[in-house]
C-alpha positions in Angstrom: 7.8 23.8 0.9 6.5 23.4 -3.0 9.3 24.8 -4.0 11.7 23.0 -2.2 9.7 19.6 -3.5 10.2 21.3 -7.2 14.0 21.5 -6.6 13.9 17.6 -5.7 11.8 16.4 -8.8 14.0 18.8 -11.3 17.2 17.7 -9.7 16.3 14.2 -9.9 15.2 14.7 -13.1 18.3 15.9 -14.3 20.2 13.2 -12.8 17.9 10.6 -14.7 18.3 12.4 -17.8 22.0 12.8 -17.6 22.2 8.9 -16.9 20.2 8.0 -19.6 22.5 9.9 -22.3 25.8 8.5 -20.5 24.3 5.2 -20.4 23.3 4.4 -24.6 26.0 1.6 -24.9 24.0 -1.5 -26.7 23.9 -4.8 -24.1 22.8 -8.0 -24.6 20.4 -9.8 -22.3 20.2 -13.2 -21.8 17.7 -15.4 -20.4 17.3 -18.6 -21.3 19.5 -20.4 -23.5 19.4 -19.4 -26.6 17.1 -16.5 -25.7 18.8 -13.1 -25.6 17.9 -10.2 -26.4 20.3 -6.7 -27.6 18.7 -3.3 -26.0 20.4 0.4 -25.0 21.5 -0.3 -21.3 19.1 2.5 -20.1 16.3 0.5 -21.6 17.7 -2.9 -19.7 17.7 -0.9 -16.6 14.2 1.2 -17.0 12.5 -2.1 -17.6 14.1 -4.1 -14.6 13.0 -1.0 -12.3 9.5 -1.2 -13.3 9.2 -4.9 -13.1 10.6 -4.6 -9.5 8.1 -2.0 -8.9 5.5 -4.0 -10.4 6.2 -7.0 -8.7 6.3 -4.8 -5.3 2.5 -3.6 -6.1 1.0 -7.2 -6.9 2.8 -8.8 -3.7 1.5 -5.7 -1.2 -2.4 -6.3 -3.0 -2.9 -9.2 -0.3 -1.7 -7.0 3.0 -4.0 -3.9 1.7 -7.2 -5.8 1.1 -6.5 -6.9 4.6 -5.9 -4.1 6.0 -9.1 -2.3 4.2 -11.3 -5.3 5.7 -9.7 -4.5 9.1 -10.6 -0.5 9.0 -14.3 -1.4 7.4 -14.9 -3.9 10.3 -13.7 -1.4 13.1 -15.8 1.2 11.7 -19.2 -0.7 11.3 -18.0 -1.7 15.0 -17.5 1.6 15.9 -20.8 2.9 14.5 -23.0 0.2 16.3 -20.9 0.9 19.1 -22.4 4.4 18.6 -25.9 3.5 18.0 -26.6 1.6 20.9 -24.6 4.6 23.2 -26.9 6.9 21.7 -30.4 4.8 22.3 -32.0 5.9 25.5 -31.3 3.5 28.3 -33.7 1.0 28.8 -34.1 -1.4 32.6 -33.0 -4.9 32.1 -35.7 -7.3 32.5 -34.9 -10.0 34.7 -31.4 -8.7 34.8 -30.1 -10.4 31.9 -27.0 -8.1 30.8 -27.7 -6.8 27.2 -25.6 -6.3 24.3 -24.7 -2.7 25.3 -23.1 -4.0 28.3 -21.0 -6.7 26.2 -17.8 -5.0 25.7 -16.6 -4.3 21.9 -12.8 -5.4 20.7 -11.7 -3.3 18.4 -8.5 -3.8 16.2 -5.6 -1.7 17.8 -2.4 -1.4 15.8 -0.9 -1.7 12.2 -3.2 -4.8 11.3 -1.6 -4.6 7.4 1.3 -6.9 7.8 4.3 -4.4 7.2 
């Protein structure tokens, strides 16, 4: 299987490599007016890629915090859960129900907004 994954990366490095010496024509960008700017196309095109790719990472921040908040909460959930399971069972006074007989909701499901 590693080889096979090193077949992938050197084959797609190839293909990156042969694109970028096909591809050294000199472009000009332009923004705003009166704003442009002359680069090698490969350049143009590496640095629209990685601002995609950056923009990508900053906008899934929000859903990933979330989701790490959701795992923490069902764990510490999970672990009182545990706790009280494993405390030897004690009679009700007065027969109040307790918290061990309160029934626990954990989160079930992709809670990370994909």
């Amino acid at each position: 299987m590693k080889a096979i994954a090193w077949v992938v990366r050197i084959a797609l490095f190839l293909v990156v490599l042969t694109f970028s010496i096909r591809n050294t024509d000199v472009v000009i960008v332009k923004w705003l007016p009166g704003l442009e700017i002359q680069v090698q196309l490969v350049v143009a095109l590496l640095t629209a890629f990685l601002c995609g790719a950056a923009f990508a990472w900053v906008s899934l921040l929000p859903s990933w915090f979330r989701a790490k908040r959701a795992a923490s909460s069902a764990t510490k959930a999970l672990e009182r859960v545990e706790r009280e399971q494993s405390r030897p069972n004690r009679p009700n006074s007065g027969g109040v129900s307790g918290a061990a007989d309160e029934a626990v909701v954990l989160p079930v499901g992709p809670t990370h907004g994909i």
